[in-house]
C-alpha positions in Angstrom: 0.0 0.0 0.0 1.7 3.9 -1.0 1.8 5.6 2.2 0.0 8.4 3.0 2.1 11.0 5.1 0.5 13.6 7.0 2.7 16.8 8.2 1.1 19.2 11.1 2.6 21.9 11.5 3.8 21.9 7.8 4.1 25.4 7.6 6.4 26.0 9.8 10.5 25.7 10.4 11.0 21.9 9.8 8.0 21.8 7.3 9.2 24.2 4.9 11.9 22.1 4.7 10.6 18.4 4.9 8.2 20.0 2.3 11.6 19.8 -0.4 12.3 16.4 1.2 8.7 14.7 0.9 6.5 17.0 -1.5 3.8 14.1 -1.9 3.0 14.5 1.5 -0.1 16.3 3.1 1.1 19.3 4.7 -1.4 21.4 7.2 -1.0 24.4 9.0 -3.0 26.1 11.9 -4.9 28.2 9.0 -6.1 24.5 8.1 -7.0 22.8 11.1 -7.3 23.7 14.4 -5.5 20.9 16.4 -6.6 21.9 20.0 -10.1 20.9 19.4 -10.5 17.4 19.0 -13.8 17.6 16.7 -11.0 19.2 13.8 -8.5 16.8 14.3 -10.7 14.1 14.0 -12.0 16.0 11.0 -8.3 16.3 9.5 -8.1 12.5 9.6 -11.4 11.8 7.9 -9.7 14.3 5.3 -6.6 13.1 4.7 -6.7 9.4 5.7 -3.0 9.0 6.2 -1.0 5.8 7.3 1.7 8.2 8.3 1.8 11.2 10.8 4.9 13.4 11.2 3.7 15.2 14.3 5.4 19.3 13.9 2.6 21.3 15.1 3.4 23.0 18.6 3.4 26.3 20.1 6.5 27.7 20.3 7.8 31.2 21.2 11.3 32.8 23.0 12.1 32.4 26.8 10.4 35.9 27.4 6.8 35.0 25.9 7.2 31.7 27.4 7.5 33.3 31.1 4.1 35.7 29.9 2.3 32.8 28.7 2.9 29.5 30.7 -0.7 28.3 30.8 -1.2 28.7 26.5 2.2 27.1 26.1 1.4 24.2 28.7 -2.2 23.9 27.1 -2.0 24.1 23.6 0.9 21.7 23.2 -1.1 19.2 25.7 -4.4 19.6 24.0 -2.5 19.6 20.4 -0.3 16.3 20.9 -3.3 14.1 22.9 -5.9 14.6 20.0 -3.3 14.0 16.9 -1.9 11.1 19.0 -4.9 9.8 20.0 -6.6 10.0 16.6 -3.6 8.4 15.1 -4.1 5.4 17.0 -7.8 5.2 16.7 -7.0 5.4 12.9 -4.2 2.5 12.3 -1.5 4.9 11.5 1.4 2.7 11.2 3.9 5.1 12.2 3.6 8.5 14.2 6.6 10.3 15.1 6.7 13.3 17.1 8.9 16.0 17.3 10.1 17.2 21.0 12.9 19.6 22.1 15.7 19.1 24.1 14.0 21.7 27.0 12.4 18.5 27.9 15.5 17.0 29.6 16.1 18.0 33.6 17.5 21.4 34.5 19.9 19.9 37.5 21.3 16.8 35.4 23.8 14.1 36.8 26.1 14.1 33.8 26.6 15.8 30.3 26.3 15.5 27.6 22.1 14.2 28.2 21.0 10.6 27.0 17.5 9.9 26.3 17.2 7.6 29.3 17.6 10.6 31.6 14.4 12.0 30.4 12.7 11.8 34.1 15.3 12.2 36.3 14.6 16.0 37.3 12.0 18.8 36.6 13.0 20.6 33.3 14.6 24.4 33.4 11.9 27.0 34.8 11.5 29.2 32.7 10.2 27.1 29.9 8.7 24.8 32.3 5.4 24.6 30.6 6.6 23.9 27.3 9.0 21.8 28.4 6.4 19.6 30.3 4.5 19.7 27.7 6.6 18.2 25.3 7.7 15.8 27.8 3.9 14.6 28.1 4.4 13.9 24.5 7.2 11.3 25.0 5.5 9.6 27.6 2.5 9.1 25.5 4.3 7.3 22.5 6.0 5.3 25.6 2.7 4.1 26.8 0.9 3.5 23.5 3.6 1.3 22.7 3.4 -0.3 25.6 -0.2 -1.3 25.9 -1.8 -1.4 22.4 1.9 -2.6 20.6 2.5 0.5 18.3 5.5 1.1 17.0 5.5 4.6 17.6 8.0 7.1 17.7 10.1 10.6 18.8 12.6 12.6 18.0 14.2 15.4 20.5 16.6 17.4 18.7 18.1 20.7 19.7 18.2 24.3 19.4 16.7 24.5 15.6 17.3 27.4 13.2 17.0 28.1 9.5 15.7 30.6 6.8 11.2 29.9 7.6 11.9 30.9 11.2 10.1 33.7 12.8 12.9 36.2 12.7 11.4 38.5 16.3 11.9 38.4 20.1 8.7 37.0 20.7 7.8 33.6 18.6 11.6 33.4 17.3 14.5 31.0 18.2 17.6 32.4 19.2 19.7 32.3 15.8 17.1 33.3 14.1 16.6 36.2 16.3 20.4 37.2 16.4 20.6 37.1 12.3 17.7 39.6 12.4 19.6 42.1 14.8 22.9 42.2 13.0 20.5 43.0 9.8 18.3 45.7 11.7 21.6 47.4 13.1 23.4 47.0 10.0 20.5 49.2 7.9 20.0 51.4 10.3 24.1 51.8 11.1 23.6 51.2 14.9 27.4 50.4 16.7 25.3 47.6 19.2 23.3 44.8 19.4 21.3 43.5 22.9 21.3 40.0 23.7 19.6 38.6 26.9 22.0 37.5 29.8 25.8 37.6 30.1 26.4 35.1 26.9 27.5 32.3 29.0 25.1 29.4 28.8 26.3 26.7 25.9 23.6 25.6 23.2 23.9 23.1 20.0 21.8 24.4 17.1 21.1 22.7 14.1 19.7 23.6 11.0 15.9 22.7 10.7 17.0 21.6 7.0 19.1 18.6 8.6 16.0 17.5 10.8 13.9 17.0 7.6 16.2 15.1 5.8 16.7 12.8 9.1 12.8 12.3 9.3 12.4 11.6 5.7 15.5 9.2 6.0 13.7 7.4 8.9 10.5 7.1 6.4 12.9 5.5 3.4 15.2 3.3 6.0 12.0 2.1 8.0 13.7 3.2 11.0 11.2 3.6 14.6 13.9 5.5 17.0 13.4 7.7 20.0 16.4 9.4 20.2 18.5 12.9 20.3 19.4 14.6 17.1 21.8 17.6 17.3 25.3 18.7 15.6 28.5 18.0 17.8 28.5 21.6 17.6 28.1 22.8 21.4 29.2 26.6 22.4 28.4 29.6 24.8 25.8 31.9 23.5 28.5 34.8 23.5 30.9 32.8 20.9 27.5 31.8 18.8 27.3 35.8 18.8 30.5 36.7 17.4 30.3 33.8 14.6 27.3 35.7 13.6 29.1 39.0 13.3 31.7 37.5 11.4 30.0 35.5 8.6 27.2 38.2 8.2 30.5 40.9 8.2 29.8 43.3 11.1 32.9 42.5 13.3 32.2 45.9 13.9 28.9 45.8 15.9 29.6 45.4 19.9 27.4 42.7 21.8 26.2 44.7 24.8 24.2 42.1 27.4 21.4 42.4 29.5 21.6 41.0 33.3 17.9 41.9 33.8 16.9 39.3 31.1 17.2 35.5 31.7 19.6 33.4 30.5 17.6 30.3 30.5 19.2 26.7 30.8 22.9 27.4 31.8 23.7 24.2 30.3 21.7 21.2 28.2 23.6 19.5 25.6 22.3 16.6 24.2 23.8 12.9 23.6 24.1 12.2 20.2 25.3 8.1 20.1 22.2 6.6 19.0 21.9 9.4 16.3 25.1 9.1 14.9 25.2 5.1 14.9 22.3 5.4 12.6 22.8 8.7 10.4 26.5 8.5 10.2 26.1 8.8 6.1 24.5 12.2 6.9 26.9 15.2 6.6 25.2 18.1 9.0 25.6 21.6 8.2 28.4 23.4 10.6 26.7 26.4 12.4 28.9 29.2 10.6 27.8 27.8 7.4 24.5 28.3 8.3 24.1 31.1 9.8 25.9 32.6 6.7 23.7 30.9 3.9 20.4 32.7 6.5 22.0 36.1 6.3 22.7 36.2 2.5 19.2 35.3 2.2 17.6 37.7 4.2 19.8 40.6 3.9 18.5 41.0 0.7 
């Protein structure tokens, strides 16, 4: 039987991409269903009838909305991943995989870098605490379907994500993203500065949201069902991510001013990356100066 692949979220960061990397699919954004109300997603799958859910959709903003916002971000992404997951299974979808984040993992860890087996041993960092949870739920759902009605059911939890369909602004953007967008806006408008958040001292791994869709759609091809970590062995401070920026989008010139009275989020939460590169070791990820710089000529423009 030809599969029938159904994206959520398919409008967003990893969609736009996994769009290049599947066009046959089904791809549905928020404009097309609402997915916290269970009478449209069960209205989606009488639509589309797929055999195949790649699970995008989520609410997702910066550390600064998610502080605003903690009930939305805590009930959406509930509300969003039950129905879709539950609907999947009440439809004999043969696979469902579900994208995560590596907020999920705990905030006070025992060791670094994080394995997917240390999911539960601590509450997640605070300040995204309700996404985080959220997102956690999600894992612990494709667990326990698999464990009492034998699916074979599945979740990815990759890193910090960035890439060109982001949502370049402080409030729904990710932190590259965000940063490529300053060094533009002070560029035109020939400022000296740019603001981050903090003192530029926690350590993040980002990886392009390109590289995510061509794992998922390799895990389609290879008939591969993994819950694991995805994420570049790229792993640095926010403050050295900064001043690779300036220097592949040419404004060596701009100073990085910080600000204490924002939060830093996580300090640390680098991700384990065995399982991932054990089965993707063919797959050669984009370096993070490479990136940012393709982004920049892009939008620059």
């Amino acid at each position: 039987m030809k599969n029938k692949i159904l994206v959520t979220g398919g409008t967003g960061l990893i969609g736009k991409y996994l769009q290049k990397e599947m066009p046959n699919a089904t791809y549905v954004g928020s404009s097309d269903y609402n997915l916290t109300k269970n009478d449209q997603v069960i209205k989606m799958f009488q639509d589309i009838k797929p055999n195949i859910v790649i699970h995008l959709a989520a609410l997702v903003g910066g550390v600064h909305h998610n502080i605003e916002e903690p009930v939305k971000y805590f009930e959406e992404n509930v509300l969003m991943n039950t129905f879709v997951l539950r609907e999947s299974y009440k439809f004999n979808v043969k696979r469902f995989t579900g994208i995560l984040s590596s907020c999920i993992y705990p905030d006070k860890i025992s060791s670094y870098p994080i394995k997917e087996d240390q999911l539960i041993e601590g509450a997640p960092h605070q300040d995204l605490f309700s996404y985080s949870y959220a997102k956690r739920c999600l894992a612990i759902q494709v667990d326990m379907y698999n464990k009492k009605y034998k699916t074979n059911y599945n979740y990815l939890i990759p890193c910090n994500l960035y890439g060109e369909f982001d949502k370049f602004d402080q409030i729904r953007g990710h932190f590259v993203g965000a940063l490529i967008h300053k060094i533009i806006t002070a560029k035109k408008s020939k400022l000296n500065s740019i603001e981050l958040f903090g003192d530029g001292k926690p350590l993040r791994q980002f990886m392009h949201a390109r590289d995510v869709a061509k794992v998922i759609c390799t895990m389609i091809q290879e008939n591969k069902y993994l819950n694991m970590n995805i994420a570049t062995a790229e792993n640095y401070s926010v403050d050295k991510i900064a001043k690779i920026a300036l220097k592949v989008c040419d404004a060596e010139h701009l100073e990085i001013k910080y600000n204490p009275e924002r939060p830093n989020g996580q300090m640390r939460k680098d991700i384990d990356t065995s399982i991932f590169e054990k089965n993707f070791s063919n797959l050669k990820l984009i370096c993070l100066s490479d990136g940012i710089k393709e982004i920049y000529k892009k939008l620059k423009k």
